[in-house]
KELOLUM-917170 format. One record per residue (C-alpha): x, y, z. Coordinates in steps of 0.001 Angstrom, whole numbers, plus 524288, in hexadecimal, padded with zeros to 5 digits. Layout:
BEGIN
XYZ/...
% end
This chain:
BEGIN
406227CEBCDA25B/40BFA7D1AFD95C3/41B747CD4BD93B1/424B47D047D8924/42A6D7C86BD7FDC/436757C1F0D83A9/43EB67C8C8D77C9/43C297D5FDD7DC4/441DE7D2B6D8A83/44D5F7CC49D8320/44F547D92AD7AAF/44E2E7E095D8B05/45A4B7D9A0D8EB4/461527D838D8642/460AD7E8F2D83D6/461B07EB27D933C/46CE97E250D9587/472BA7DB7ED8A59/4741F7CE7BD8480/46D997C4C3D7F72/460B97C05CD862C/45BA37B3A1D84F6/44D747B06CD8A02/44F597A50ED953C/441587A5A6D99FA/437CF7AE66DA0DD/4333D7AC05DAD65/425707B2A1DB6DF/42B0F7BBFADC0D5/4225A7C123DCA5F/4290D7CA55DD431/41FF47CD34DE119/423BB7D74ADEC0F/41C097D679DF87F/412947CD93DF337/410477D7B4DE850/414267D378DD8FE/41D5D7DCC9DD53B/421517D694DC7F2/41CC07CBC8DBFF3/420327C61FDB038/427817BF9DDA9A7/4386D7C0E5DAA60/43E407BAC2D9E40/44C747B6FEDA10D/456AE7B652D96F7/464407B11DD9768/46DBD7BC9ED92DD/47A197B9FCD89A6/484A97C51DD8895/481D87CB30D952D/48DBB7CEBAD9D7B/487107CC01DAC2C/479F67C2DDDA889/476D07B7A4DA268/4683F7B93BDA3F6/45F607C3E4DA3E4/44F4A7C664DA913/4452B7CEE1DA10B/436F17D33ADA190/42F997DE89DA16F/425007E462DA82D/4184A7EF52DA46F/41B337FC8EDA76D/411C2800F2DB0C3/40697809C7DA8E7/40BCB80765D9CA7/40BD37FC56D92C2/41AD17FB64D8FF2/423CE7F254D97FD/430037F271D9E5E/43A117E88AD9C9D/444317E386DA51A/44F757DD4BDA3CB/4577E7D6A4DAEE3/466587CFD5DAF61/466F57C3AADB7D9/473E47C989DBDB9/472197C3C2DCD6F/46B6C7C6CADD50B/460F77C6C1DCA5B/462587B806DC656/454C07B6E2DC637/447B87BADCDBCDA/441E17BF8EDCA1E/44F617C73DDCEA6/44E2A7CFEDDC171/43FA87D2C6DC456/443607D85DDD28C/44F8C7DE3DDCD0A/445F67E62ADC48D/43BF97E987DCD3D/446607ED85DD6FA/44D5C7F622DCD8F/4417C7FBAADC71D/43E408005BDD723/44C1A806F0DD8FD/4494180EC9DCDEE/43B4881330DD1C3/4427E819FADDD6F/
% end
C-alpha cells in the first residue's frame, strides 16, 4: 500500500480549511461494512492553530480507482467526528450521497 508523505497532507489542510497544521501522529484505520473492508491506511492527525471551529484536523488519501493518481482527504474534528475513524465514515458516507 503506498502512503504519502506527511507534508503533503499538511499542505491538504491547511489549503481546504485553513490554519496551521501540526502532525500529532498517524494512526491504521480499517473501516469494514458487513464483514466486507471498505477502507483501510493510514489517517495522520494534526492539531490545527488559527482555525475558527477545530483544534484538530484528520488527513489521508486514497488510489483513484483505474488510475495511478490519488485522492486526498481532509477532515475537521468538529463533533460528532472526534474521532480518526468518525472522519473515515464521514467520507465514505459523503462520497455515497454524491454518487446518487
Amino acid at each position: 500500500m503506498v502512503e504519502v508523505d506527511d507534508r503533503q497532507l499538511k499542505e491538504v489542510v491547511e489549503t481546504q480549511h485553513g490554519g496551521t497544521a501540526t502532525l500529532v501522529q498517524a494512526v491504521p484505520v480499517k473501516e469494514t461494512f458487513e464483514s466486507q473492508t471498505v477502507w483501510e491506511g493510514i489517517v495522520h492527525v494534526f492539531d490545527l492553530y488559527g482555525h475558527p471551529k477545530a483544534t484538530r484536523a484528520y488527513a489521508w488519501s486514497s488510489p483513484i480507482e483505474g488510475s495511478d493518481k490519488r485522492r486526498f482527504f481532509a477532515v475537521l474534528h468538529i463533533p460528532p467526528i472526534v474521532s480518526p475513524i468518525d472522519a473515515v465514515r464521514a467520507a465514505i458516507v459523503a462520497e455515497h450521497r454524491a454518487e446518487k
